[in-house]
MDTraj code that builds the backbone (N, CA, C; nanometers):
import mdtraj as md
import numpy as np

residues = "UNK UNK UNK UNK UNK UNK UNK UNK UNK UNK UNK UNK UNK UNK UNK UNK UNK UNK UNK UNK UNK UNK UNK UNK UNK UNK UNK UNK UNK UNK UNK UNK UNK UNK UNK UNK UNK UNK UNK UNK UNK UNK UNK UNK UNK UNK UNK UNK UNK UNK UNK UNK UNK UNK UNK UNK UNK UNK UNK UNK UNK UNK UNK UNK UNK UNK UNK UNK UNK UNK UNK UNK UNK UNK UNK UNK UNK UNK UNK UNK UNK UNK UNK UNK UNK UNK UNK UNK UNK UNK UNK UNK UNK UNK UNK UNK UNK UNK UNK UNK UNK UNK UNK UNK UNK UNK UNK UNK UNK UNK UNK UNK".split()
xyz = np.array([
    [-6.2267, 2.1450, 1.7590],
    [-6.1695, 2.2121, 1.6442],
    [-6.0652, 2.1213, 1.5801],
    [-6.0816, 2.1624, 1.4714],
    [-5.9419, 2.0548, 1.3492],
    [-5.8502, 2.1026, 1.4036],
    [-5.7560, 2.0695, 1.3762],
    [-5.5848, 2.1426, 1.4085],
    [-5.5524, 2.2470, 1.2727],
    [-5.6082, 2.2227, 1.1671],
    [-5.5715, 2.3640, 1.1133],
    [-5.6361, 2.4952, 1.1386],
    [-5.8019, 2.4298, 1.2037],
    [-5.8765, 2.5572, 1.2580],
    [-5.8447, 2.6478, 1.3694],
    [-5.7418, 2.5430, 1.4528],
    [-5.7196, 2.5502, 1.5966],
    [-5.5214, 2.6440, 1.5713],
    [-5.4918, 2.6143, 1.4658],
    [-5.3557, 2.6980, 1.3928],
    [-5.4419, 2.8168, 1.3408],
    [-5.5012, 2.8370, 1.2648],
    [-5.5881, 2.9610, 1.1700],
    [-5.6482, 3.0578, 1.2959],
    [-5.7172, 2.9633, 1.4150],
    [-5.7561, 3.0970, 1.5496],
    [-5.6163, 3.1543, 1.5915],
    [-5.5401, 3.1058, 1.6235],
    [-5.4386, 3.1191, 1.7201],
    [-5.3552, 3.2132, 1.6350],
    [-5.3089, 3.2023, 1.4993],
    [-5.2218, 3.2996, 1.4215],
    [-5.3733, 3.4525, 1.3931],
    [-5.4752, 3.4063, 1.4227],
    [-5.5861, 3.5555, 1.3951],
    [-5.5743, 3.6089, 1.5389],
    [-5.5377, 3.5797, 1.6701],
    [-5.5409, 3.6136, 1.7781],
    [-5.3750, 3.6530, 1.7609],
    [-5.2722, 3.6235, 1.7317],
    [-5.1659, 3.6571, 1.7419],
    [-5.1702, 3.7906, 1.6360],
    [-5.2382, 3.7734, 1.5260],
    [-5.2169, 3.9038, 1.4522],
    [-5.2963, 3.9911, 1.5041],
    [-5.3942, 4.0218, 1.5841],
    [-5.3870, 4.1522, 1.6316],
    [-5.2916, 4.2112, 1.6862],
    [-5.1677, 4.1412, 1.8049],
    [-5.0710, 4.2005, 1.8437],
    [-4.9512, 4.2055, 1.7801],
    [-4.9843, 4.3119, 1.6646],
    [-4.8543, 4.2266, 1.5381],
    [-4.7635, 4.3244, 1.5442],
    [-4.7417, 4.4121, 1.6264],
    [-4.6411, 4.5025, 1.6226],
    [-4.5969, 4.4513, 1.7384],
    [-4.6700, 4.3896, 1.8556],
    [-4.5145, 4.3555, 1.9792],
    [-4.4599, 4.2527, 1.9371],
    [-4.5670, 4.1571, 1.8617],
    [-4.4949, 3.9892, 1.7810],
    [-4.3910, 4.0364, 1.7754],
    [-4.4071, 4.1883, 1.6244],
    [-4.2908, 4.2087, 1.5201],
    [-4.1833, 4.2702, 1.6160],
    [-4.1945, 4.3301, 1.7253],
    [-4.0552, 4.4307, 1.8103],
    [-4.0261, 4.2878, 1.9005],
    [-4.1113, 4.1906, 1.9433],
    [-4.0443, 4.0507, 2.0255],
    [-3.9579, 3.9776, 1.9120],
    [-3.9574, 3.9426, 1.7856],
    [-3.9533, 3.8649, 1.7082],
    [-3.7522, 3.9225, 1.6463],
    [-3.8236, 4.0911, 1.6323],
    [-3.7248, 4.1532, 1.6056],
    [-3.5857, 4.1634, 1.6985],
    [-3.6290, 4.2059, 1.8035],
    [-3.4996, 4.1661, 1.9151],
    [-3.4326, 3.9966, 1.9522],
    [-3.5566, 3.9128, 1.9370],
    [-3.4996, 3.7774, 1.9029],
    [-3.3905, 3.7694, 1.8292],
    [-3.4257, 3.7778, 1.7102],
    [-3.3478, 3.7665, 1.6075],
    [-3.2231, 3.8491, 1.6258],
    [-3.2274, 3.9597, 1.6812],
    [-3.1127, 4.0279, 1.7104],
    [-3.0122, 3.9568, 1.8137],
    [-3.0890, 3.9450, 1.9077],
    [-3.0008, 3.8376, 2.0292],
    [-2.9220, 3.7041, 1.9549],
    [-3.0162, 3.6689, 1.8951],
    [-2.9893, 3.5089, 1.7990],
    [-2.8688, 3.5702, 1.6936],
    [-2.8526, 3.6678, 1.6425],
    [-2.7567, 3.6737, 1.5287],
    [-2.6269, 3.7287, 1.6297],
    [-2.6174, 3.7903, 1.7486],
    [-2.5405, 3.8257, 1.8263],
    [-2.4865, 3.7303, 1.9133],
    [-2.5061, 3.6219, 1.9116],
    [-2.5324, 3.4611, 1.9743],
    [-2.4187, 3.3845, 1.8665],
    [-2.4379, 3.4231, 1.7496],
    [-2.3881, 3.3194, 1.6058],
    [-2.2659, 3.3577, 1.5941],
    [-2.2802, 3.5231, 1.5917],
    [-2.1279, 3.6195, 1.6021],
    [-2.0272, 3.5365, 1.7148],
    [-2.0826, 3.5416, 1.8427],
    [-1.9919, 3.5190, 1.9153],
    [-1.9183, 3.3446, 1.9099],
    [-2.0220, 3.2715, 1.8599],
    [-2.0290, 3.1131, 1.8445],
    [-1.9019, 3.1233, 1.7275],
    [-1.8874, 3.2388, 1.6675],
    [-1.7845, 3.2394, 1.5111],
    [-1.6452, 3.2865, 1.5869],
    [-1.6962, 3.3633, 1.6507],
    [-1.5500, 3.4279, 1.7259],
    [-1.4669, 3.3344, 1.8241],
    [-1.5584, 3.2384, 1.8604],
    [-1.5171, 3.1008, 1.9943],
    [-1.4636, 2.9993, 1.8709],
    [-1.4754, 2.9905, 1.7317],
    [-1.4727, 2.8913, 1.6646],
    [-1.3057, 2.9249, 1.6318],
    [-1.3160, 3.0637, 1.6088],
    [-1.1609, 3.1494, 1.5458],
    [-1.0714, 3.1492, 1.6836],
    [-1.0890, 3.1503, 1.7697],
    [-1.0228, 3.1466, 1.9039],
    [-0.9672, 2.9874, 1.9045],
    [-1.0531, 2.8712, 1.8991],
    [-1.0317, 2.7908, 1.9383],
    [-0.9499, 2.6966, 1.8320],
    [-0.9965, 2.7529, 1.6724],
    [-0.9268, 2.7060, 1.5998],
    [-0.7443, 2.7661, 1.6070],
    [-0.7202, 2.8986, 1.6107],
    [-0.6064, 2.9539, 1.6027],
    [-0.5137, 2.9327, 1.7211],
    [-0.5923, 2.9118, 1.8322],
    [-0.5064, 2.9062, 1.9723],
    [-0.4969, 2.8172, 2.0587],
    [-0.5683, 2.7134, 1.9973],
    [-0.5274, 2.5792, 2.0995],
    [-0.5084, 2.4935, 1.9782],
    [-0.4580, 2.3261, 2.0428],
    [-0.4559, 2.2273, 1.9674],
    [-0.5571, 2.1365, 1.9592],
    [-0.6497, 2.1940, 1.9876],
    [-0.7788, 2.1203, 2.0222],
    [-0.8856, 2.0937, 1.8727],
    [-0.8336, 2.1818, 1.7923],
    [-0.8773, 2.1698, 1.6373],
    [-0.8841, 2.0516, 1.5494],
    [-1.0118, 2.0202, 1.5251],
    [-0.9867, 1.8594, 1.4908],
    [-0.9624, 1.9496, 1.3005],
    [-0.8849, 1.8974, 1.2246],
    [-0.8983, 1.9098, 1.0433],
    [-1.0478, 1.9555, 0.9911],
    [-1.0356, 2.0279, 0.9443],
    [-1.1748, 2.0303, 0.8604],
    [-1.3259, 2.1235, 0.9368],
    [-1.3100, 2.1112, 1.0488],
    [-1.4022, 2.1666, 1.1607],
    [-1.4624, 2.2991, 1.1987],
    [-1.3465, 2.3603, 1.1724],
    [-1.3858, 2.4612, 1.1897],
    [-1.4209, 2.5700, 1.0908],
    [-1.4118, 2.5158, 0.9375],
    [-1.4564, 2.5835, 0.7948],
    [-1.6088, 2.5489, 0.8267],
    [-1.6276, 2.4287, 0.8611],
    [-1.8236, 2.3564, 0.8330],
    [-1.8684, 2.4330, 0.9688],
    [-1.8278, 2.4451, 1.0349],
    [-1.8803, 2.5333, 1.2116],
    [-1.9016, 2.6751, 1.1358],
    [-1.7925, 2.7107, 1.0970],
    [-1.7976, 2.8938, 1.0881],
    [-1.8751, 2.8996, 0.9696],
    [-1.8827, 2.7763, 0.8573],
    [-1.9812, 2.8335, 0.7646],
    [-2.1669, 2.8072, 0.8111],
    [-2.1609, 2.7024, 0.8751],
    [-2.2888, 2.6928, 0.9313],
    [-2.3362, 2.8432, 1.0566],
    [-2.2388, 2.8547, 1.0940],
    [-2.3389, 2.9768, 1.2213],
    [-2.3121, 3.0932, 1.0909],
    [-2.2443, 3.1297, 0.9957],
    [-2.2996, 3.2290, 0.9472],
    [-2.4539, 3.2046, 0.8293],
    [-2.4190, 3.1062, 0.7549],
    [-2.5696, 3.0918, 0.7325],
    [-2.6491, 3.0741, 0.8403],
    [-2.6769, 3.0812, 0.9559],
    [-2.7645, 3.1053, 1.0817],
    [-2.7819, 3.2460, 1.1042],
    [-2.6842, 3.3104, 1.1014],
    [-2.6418, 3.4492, 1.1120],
    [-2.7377, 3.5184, 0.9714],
    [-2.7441, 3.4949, 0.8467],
    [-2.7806, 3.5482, 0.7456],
    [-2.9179, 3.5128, 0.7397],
    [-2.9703, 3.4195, 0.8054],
    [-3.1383, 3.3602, 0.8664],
    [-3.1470, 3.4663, 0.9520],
    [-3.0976, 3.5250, 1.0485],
    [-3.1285, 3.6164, 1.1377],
    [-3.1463, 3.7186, 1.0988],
    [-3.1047, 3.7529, 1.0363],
    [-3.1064, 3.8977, 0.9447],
    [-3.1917, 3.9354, 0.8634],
    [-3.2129, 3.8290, 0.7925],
    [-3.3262, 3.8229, 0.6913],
    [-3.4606, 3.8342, 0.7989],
    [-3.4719, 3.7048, 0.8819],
    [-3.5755, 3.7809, 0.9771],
    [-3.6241, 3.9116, 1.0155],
    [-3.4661, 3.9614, 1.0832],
    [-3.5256, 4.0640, 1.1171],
    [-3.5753, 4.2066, 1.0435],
    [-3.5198, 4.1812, 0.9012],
    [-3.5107, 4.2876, 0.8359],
    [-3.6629, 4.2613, 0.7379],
    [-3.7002, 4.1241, 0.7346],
    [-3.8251, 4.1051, 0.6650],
    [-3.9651, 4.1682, 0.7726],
    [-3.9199, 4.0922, 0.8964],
    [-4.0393, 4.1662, 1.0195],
    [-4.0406, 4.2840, 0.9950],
    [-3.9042, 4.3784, 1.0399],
    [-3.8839, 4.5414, 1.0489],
    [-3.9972, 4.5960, 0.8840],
    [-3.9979, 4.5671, 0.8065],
    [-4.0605, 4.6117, 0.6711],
    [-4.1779, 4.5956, 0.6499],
    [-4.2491, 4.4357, 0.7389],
    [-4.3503, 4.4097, 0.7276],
    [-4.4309, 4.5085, 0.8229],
    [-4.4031, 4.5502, 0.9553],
    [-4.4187, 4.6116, 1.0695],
    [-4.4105, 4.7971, 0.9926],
    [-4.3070, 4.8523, 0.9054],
    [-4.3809, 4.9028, 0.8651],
    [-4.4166, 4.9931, 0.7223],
    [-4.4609, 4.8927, 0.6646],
    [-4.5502, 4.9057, 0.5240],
    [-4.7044, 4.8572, 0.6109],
    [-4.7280, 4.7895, 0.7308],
    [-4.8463, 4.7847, 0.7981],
    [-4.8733, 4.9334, 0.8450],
    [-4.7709, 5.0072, 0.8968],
    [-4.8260, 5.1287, 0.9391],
    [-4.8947, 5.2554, 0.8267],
    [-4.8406, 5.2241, 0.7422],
    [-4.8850, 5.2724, 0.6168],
    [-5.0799, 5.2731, 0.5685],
    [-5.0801, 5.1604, 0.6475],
    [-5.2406, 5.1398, 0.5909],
    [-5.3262, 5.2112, 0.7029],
    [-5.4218, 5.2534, 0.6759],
    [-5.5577, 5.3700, 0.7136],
    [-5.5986, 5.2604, 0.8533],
    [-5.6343, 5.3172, 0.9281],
    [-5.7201, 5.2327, 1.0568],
    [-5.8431, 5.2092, 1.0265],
    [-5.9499, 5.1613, 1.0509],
    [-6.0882, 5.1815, 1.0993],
    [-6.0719, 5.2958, 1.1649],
    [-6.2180, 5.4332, 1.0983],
    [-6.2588, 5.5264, 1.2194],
    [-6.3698, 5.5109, 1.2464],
    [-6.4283, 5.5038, 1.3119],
    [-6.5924, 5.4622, 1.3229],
    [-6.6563, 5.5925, 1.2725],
    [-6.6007, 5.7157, 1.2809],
    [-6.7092, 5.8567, 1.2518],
    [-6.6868, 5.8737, 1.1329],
    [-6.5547, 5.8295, 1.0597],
    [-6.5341, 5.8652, 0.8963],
    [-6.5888, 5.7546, 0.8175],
    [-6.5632, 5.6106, 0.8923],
    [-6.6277, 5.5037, 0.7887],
    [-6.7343, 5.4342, 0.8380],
    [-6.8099, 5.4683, 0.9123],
    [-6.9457, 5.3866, 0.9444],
    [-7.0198, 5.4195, 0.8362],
    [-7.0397, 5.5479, 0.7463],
    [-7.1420, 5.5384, 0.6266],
    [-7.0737, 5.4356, 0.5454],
    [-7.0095, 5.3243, 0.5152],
    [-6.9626, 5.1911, 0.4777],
    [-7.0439, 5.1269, 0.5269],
    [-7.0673, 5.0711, 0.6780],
    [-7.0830, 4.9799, 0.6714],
    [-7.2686, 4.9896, 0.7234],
    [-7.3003, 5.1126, 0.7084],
    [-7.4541, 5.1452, 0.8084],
    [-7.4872, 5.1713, 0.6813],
    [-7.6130, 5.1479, 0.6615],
    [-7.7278, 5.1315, 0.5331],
    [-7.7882, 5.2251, 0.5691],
    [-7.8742, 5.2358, 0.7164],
    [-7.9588, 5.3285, 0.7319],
    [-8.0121, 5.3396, 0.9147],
    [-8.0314, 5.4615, 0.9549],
    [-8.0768, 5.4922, 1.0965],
    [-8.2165, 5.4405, 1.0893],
    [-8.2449, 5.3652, 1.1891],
    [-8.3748, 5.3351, 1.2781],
    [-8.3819, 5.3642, 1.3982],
    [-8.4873, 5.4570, 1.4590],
    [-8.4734, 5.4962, 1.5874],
    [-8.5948, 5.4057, 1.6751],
    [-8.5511, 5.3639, 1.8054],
    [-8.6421, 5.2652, 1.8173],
    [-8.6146, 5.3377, 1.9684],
    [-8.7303, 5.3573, 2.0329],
    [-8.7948, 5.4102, 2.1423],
    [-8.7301, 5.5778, 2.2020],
    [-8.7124, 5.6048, 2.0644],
    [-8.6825, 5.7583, 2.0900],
    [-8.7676, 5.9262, 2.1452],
    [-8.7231, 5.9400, 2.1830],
    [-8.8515, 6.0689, 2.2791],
    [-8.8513, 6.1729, 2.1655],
    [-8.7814, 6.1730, 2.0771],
    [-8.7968, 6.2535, 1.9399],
    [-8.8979, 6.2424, 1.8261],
])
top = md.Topology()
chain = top.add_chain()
for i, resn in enumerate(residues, 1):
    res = top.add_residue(resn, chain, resSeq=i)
    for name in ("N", "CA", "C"):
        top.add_atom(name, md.element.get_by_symbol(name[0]), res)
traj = md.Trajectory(xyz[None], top)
């Protein structure tokens, strides 16, 4: 297989399980933005209470983990919507929509 064929199976095998992806993906992201919080709170600690603060450092630190922080969010809040406006859509029933996809009965070695 090509490598985009071998990417195209692997994301069609991952989307059948697209609601644990979306609840794994979703708590990720939750852990990860709860991760950034605390990385901001160690930045404000370390800037305010020791002398260990180099100039300048800790504005580019605290602005970088919150744009990390606002990536997380967006994640999770784009999954949470995608996960469900999917529930929204009709299933396959086999007894309501097989006249779709069946043309016509042939009975082949029937005692009838």
């Amino acid at each position: 297989m090509t490598f985009v064929a071998l990417v195209s199976h692997g994301l069609s095998a991952i989307s059948v399980f697209s609601d644990v992806v979306g609840v794994r993906v979703l708590v990720a992201s939750l852990v990860g933005c709860l991760l950034t919080l605390l990385g901001i709170a160690a930045v404000i600690v370390i800037r305010l209470f020791t002398v260990m603060a180099i100039p300048g450092w800790a504005t580019y630190t605290a602005g970088a983990l919150i744009i990390i922080t606002v990536q997380f969010i967006t994640m999770a809040s784009g999954f949470t919507f995608f996960m469900l406006s999917s529930r929204a859509n009709l299933g396959f029933v086999p007894l309501r929509d097989y006249p779709l996809f069946v043309m016509e009965e042939a009975g082949i070695y029937s005692h009838v």
